[in-house]
N, CA, C and O atoms as CSV, one atom per row, in Angstrom:
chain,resi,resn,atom,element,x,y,z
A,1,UNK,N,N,-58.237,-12.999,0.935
A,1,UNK,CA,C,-56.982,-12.812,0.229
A,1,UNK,C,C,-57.234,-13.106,-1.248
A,1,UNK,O,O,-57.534,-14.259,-1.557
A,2,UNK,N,N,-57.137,-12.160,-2.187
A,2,UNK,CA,C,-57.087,-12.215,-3.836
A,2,UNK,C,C,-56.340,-13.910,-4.299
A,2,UNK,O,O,-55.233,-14.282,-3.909
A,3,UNK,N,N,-56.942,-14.436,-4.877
A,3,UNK,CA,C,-56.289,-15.733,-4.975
A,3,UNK,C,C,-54.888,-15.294,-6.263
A,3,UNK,O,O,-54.321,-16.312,-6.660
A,4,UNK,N,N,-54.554,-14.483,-6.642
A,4,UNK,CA,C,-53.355,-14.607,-7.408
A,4,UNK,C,C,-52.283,-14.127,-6.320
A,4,UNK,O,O,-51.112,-14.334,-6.637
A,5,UNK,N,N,-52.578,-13.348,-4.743
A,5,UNK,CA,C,-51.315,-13.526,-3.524
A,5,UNK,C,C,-51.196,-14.834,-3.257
A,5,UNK,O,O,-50.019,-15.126,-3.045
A,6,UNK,N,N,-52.007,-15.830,-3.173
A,6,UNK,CA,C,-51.842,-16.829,-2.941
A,6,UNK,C,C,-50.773,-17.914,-4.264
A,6,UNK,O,O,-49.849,-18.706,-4.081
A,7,UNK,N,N,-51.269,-17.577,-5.164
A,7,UNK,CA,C,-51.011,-18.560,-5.940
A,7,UNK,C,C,-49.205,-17.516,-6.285
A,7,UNK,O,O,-48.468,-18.226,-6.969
A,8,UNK,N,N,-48.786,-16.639,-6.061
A,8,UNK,CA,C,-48.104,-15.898,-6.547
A,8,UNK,C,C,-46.699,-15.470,-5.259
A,8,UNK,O,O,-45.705,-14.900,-5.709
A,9,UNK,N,N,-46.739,-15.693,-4.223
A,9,UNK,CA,C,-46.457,-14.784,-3.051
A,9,UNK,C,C,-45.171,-15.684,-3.059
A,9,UNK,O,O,-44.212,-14.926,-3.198
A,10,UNK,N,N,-44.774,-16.929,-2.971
A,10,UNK,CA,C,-43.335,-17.552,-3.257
A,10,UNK,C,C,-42.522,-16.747,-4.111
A,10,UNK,O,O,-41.381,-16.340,-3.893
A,11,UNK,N,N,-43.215,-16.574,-5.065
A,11,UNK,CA,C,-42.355,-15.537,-6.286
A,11,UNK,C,C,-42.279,-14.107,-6.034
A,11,UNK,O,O,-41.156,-13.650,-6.252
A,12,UNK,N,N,-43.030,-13.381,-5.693
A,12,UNK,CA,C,-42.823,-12.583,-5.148
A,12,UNK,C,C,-41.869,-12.169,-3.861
A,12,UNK,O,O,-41.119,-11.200,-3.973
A,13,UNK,N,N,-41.929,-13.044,-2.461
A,13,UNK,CA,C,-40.778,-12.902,-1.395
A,13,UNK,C,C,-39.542,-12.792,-2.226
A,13,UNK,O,O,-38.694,-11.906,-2.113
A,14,UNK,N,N,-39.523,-14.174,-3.403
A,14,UNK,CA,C,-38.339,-14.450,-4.279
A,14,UNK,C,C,-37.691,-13.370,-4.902
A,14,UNK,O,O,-36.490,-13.140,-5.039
A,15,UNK,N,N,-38.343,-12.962,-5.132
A,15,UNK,CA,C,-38.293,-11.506,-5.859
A,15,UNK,C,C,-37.472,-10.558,-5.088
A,15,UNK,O,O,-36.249,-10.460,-5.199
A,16,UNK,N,N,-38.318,-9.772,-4.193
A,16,UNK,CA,C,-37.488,-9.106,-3.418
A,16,UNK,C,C,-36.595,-9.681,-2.246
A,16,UNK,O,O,-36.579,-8.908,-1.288
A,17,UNK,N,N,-36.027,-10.557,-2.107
A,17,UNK,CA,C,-35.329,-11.236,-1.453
A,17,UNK,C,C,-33.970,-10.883,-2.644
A,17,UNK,O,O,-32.951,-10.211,-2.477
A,18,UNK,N,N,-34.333,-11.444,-3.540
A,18,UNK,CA,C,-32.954,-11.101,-5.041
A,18,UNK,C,C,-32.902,-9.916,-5.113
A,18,UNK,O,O,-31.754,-9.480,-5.033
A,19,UNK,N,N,-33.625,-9.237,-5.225
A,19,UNK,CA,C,-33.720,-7.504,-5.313
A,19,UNK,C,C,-32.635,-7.131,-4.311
A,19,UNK,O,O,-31.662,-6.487,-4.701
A,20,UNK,N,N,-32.775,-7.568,-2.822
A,20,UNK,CA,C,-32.047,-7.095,-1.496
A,20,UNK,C,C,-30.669,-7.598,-2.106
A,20,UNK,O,O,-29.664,-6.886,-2.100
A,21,UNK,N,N,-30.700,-8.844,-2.617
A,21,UNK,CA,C,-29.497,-9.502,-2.292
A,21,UNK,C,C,-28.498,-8.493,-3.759
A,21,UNK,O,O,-27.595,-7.819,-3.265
A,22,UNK,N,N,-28.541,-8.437,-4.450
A,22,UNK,CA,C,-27.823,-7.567,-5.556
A,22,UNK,C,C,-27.686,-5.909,-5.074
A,22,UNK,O,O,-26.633,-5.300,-5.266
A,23,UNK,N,N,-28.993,-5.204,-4.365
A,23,UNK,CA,C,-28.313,-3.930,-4.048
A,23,UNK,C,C,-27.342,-4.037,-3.207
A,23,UNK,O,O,-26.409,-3.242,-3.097
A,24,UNK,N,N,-27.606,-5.524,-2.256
A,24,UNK,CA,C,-26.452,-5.797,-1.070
A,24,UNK,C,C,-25.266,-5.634,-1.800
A,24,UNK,O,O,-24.455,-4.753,-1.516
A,25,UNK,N,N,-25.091,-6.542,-2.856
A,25,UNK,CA,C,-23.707,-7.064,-3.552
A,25,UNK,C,C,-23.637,-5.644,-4.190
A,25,UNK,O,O,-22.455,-5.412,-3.937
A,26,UNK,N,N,-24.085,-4.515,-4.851
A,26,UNK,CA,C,-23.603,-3.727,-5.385
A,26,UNK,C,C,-23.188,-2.372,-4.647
A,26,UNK,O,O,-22.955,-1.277,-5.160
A,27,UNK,N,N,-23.160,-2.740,-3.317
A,27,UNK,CA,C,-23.081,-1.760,-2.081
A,27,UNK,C,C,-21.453,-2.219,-1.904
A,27,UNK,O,O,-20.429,-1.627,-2.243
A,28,UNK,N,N,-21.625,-3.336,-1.327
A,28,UNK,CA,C,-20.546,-3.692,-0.985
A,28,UNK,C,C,-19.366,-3.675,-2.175
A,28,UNK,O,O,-18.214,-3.403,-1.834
A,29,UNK,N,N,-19.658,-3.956,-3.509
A,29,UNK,CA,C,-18.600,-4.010,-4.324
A,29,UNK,C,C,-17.922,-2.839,-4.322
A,29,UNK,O,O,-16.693,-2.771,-4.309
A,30,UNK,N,N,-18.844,-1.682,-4.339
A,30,UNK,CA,C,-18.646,-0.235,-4.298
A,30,UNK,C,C,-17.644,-0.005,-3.420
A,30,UNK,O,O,-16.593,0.494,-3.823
A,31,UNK,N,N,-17.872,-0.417,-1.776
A,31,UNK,CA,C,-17.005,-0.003,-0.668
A,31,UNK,C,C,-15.607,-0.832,-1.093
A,31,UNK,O,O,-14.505,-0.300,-0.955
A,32,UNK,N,N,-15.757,-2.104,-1.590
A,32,UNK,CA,C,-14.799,-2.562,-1.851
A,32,UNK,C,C,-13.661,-2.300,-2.567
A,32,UNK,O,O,-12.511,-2.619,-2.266
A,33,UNK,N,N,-14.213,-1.435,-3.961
A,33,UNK,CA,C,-13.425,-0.375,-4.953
A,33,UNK,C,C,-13.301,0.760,-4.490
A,33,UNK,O,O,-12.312,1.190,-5.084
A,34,UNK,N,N,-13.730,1.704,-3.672
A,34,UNK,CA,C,-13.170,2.604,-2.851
A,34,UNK,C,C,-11.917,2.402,-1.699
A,34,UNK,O,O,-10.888,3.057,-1.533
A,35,UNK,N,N,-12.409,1.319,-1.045
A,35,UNK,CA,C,-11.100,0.736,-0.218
A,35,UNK,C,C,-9.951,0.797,-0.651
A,35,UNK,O,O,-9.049,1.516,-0.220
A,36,UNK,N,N,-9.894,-0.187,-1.807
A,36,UNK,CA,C,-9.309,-0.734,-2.873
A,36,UNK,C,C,-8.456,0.596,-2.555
A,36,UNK,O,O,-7.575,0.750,-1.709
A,37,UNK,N,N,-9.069,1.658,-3.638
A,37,UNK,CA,C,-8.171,2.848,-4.052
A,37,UNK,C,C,-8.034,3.595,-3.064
A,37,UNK,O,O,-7.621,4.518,-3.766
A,38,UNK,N,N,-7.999,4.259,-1.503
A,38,UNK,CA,C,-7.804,4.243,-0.625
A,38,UNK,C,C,-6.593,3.608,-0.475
A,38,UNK,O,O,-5.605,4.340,-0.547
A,39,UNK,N,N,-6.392,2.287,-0.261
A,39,UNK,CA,C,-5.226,1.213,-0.459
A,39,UNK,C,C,-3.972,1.499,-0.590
A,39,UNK,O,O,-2.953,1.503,0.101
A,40,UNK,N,N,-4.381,1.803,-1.934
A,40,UNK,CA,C,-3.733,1.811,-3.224
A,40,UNK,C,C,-2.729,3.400,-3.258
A,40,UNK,O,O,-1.610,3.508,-3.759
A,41,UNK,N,N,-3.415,4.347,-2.668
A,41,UNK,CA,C,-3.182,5.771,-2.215
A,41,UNK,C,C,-2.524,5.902,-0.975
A,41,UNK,O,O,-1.882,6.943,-0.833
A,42,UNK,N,N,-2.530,4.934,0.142
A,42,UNK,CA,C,-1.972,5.023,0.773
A,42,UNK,C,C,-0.258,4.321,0.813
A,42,UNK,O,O,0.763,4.738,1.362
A,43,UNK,N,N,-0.470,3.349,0.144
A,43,UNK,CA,C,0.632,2.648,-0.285
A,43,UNK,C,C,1.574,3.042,-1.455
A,43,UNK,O,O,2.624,2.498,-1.797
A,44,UNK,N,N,0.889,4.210,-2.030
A,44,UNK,CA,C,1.714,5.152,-2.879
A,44,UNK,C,C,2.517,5.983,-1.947
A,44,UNK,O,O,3.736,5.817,-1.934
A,45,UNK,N,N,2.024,6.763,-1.251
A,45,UNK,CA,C,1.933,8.205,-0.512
A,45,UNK,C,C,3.036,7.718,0.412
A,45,UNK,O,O,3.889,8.522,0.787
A,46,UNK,N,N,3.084,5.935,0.957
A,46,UNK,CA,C,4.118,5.858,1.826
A,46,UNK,C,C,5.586,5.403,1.184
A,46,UNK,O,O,6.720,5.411,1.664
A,47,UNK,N,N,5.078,5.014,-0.076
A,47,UNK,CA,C,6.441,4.628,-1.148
A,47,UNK,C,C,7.257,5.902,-1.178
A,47,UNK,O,O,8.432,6.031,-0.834
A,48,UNK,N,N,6.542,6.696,-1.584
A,48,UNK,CA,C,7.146,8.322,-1.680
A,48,UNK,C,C,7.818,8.468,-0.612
A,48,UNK,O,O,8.979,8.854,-0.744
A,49,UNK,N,N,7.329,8.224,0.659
A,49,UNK,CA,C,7.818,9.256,1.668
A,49,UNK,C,C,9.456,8.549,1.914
A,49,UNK,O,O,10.567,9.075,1.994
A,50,UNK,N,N,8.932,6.947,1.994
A,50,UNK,CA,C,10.546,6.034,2.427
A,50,UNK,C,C,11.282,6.475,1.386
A,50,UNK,O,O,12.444,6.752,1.687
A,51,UNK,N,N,10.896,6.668,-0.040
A,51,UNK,CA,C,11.706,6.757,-1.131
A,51,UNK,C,C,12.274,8.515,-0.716
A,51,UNK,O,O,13.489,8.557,-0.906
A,52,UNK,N,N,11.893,9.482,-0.373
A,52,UNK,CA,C,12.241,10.563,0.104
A,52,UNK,C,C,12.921,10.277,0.955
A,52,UNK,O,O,14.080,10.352,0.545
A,53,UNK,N,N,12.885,9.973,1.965
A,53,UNK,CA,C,13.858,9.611,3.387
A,53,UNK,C,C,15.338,9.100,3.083
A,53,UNK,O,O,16.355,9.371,3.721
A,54,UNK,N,N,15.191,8.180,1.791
A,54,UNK,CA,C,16.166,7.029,1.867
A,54,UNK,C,C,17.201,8.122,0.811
A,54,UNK,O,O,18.409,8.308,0.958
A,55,UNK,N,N,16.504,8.600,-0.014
A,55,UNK,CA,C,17.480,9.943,-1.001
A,55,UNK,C,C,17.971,10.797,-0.442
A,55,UNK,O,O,19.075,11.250,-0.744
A,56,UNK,N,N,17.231,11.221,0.534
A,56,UNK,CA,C,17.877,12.538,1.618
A,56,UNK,C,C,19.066,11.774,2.564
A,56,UNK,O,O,20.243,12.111,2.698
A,57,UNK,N,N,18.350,10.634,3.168
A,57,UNK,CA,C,19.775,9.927,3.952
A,57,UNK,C,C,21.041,10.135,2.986
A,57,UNK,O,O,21.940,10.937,3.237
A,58,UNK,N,N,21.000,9.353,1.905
A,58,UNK,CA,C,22.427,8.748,0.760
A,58,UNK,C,C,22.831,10.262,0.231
A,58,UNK,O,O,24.022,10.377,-0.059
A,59,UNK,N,N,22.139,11.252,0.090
A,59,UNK,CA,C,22.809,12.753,-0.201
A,59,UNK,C,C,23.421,12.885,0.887
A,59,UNK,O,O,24.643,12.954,0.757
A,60,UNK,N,N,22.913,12.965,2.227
A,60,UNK,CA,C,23.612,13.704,3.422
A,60,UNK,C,C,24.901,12.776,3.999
A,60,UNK,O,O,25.894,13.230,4.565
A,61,UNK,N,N,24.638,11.440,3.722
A,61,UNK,CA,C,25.729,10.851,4.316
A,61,UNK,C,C,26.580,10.523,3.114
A,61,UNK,O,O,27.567,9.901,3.508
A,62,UNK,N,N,26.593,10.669,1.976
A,62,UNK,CA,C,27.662,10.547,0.740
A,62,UNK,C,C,28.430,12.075,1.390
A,62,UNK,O,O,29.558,12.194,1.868
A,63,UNK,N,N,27.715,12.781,1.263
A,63,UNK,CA,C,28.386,14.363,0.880
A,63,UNK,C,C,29.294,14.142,2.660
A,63,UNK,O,O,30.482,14.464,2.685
A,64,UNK,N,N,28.757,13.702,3.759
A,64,UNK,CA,C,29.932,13.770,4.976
A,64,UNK,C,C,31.229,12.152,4.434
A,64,UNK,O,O,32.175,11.905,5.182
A,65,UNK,N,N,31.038,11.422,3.329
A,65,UNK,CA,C,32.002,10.757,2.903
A,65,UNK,C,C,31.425,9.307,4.228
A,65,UNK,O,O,32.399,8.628,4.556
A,66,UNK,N,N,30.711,9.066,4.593
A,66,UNK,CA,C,30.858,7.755,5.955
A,66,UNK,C,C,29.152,7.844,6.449
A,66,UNK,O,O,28.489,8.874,6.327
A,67,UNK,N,N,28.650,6.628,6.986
A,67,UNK,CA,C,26.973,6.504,7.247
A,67,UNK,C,C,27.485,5.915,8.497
A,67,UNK,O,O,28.395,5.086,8.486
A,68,UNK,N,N,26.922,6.324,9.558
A,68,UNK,CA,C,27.211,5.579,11.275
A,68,UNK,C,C,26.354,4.451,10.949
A,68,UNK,O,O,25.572,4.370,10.002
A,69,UNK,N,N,26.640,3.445,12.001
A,69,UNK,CA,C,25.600,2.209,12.003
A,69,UNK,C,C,24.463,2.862,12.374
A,69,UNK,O,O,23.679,2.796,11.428
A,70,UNK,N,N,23.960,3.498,13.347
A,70,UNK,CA,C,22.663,3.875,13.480
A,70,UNK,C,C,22.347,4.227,12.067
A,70,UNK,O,O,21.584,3.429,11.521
A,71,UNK,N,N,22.701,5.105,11.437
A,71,UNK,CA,C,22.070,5.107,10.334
A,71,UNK,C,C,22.062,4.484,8.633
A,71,UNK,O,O,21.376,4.938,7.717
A,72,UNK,N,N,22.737,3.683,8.581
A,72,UNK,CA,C,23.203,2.412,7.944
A,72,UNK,C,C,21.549,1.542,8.695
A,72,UNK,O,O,20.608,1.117,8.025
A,73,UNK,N,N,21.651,1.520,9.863
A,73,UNK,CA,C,20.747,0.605,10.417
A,73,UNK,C,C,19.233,1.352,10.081
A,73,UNK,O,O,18.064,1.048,9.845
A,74,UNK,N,N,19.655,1.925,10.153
A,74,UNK,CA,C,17.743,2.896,9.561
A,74,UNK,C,C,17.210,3.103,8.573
A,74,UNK,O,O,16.002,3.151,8.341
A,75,UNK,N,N,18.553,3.320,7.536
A,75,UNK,CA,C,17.759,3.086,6.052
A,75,UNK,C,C,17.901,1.742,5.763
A,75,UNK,O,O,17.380,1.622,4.654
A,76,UNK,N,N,18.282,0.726,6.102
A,76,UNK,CA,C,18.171,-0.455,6.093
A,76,UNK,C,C,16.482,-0.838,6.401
A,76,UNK,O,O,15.867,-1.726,5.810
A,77,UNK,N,N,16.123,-0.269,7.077
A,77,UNK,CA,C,14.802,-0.582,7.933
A,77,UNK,C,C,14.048,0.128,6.716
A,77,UNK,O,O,13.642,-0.809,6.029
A,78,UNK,N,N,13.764,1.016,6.272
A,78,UNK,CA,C,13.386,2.197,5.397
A,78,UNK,C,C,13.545,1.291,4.108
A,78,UNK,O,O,12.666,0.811,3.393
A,79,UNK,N,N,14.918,1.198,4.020
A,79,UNK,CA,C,14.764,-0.271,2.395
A,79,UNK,C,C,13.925,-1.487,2.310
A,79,UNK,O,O,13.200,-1.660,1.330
A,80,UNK,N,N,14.000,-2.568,3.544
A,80,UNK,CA,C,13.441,-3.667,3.861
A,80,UNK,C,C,11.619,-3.034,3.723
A,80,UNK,O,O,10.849,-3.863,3.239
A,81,UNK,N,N,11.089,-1.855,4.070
A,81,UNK,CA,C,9.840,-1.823,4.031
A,81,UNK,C,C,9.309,-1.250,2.804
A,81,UNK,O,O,8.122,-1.417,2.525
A,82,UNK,N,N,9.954,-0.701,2.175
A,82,UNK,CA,C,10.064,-0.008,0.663
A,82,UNK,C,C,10.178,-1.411,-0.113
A,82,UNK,O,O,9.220,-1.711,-0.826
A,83,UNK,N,N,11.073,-2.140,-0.048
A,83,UNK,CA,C,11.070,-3.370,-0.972
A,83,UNK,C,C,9.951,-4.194,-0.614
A,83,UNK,O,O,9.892,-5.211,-1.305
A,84,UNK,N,N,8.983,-4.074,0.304
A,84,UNK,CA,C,7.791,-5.029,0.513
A,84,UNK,C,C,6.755,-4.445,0.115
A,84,UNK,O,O,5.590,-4.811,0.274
A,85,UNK,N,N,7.215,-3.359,-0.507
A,85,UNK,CA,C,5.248,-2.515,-0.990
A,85,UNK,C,C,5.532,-2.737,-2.696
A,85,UNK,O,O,4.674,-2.540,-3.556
A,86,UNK,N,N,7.203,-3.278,-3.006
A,86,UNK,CA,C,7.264,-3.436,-4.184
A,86,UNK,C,C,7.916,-1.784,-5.476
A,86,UNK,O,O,7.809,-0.559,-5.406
A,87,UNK,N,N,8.463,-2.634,-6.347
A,87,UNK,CA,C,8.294,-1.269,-7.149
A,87,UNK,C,C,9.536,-0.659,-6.883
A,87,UNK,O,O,9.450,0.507,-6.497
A,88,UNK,N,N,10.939,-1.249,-7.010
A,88,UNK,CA,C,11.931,-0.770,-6.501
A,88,UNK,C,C,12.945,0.532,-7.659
A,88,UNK,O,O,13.260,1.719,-7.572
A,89,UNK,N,N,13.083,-0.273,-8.378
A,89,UNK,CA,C,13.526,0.490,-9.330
A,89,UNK,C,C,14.989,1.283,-8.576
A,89,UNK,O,O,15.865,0.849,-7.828
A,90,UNK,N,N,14.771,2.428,-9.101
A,90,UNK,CA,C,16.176,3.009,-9.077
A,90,UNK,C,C,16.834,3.155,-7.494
A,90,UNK,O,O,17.897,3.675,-7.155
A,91,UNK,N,N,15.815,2.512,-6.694
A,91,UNK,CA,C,16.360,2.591,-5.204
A,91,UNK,C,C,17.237,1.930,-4.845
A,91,UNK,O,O,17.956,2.264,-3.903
A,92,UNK,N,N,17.421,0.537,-5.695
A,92,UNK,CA,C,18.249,-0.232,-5.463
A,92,UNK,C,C,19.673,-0.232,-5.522
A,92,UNK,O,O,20.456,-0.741,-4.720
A,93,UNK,N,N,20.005,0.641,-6.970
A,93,UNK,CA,C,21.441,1.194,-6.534
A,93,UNK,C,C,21.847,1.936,-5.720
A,93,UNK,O,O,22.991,1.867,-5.272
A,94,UNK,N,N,20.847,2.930,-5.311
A,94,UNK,CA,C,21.065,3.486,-3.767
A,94,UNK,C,C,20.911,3.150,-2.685
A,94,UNK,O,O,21.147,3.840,-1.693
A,95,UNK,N,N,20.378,1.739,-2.700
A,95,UNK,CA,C,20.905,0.675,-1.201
A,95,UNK,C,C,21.951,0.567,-1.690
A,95,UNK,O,O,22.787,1.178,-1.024
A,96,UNK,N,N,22.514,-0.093,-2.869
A,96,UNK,CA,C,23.635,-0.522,-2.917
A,96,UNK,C,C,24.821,0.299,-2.264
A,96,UNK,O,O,25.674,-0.156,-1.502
A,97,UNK,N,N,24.714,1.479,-2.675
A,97,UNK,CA,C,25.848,2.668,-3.123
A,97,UNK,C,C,25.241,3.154,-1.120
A,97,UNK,O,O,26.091,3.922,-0.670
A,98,UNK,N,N,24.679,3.015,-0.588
A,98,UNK,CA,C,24.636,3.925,0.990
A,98,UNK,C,C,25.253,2.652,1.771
A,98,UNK,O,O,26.098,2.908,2.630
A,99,UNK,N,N,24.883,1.225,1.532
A,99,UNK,CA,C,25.681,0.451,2.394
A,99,UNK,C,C,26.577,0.091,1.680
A,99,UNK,O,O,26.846,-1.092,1.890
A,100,UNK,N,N,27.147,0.521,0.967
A,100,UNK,CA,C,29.069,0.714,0.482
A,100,UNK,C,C,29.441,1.290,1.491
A,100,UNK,O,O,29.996,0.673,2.401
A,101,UNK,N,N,29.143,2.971,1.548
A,101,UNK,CA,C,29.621,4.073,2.819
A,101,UNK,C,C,30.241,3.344,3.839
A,101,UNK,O,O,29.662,2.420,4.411
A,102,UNK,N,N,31.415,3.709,4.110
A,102,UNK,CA,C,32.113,3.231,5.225
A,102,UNK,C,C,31.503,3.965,6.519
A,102,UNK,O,O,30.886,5.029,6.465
A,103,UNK,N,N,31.819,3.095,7.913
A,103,UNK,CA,C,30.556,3.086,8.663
A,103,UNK,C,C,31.198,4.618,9.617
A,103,UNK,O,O,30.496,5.460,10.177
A,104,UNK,N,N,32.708,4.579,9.541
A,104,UNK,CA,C,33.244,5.757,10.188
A,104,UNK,C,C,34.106,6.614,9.216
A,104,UNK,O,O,34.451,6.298,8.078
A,105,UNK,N,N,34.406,7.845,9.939
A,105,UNK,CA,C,34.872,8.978,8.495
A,105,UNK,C,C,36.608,8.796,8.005
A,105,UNK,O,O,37.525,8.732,8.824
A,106,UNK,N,N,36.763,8.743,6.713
A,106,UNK,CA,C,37.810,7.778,6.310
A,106,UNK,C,C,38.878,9.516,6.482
A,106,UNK,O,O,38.503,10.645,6.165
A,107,UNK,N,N,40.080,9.132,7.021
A,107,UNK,CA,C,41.353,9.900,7.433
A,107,UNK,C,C,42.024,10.199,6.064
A,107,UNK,O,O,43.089,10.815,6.020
């Protein structure tokens, strides 16, 4: 054995042992920022859709003048999960203004 493997080979394992360990960490950071935005895309894409649902409900049941409890009870459900992804904004007067709606059709 060349006496500089000997005198040298600690530093060397060392070496590529750090080598492994940083492509490791720069693998994983990667998947981690893809996730991330993945995430991030999905939690958009479902803001939209409740935020669609909950506008189409408050048009269709303003314009019949009355919201049944079933559906009083559904965009309720549709609000409560929309307000947990955050980011409410103008939805809120339209919780307000759909559970105003009286629950049966006013005479």
């Amino acid at each position: 054995m060349p006496d500089w493997i000997a005198k040298y080979w600690i530093e060397w394992i060392f070496g590529v042992v750090a080598a492994a360990l940083v492509a490791l960490w720069h693998s994983m950071a990667a998947k981690i920022k893809a996730e991330k935005s993945e995430q991030d895309a999905i939690k958009a894409g479902l803001q939209a859709l409740l935020r669609a649902q909950m506008v189409n409900d408050y048009n269709h049941y303003s314009e019949k003048g009355f919201a049944p409890i079933y559906a009083r009870e559904n965009f309720e459900n549709c609000w409560l999960q929309y307000e947990r992804l955050g980011e409410n904004g103008v939805m809120s007067d339209i919780h307000k203004r759909f559970m105003a709606l009286p629950t049966t059709p006013v005479k």
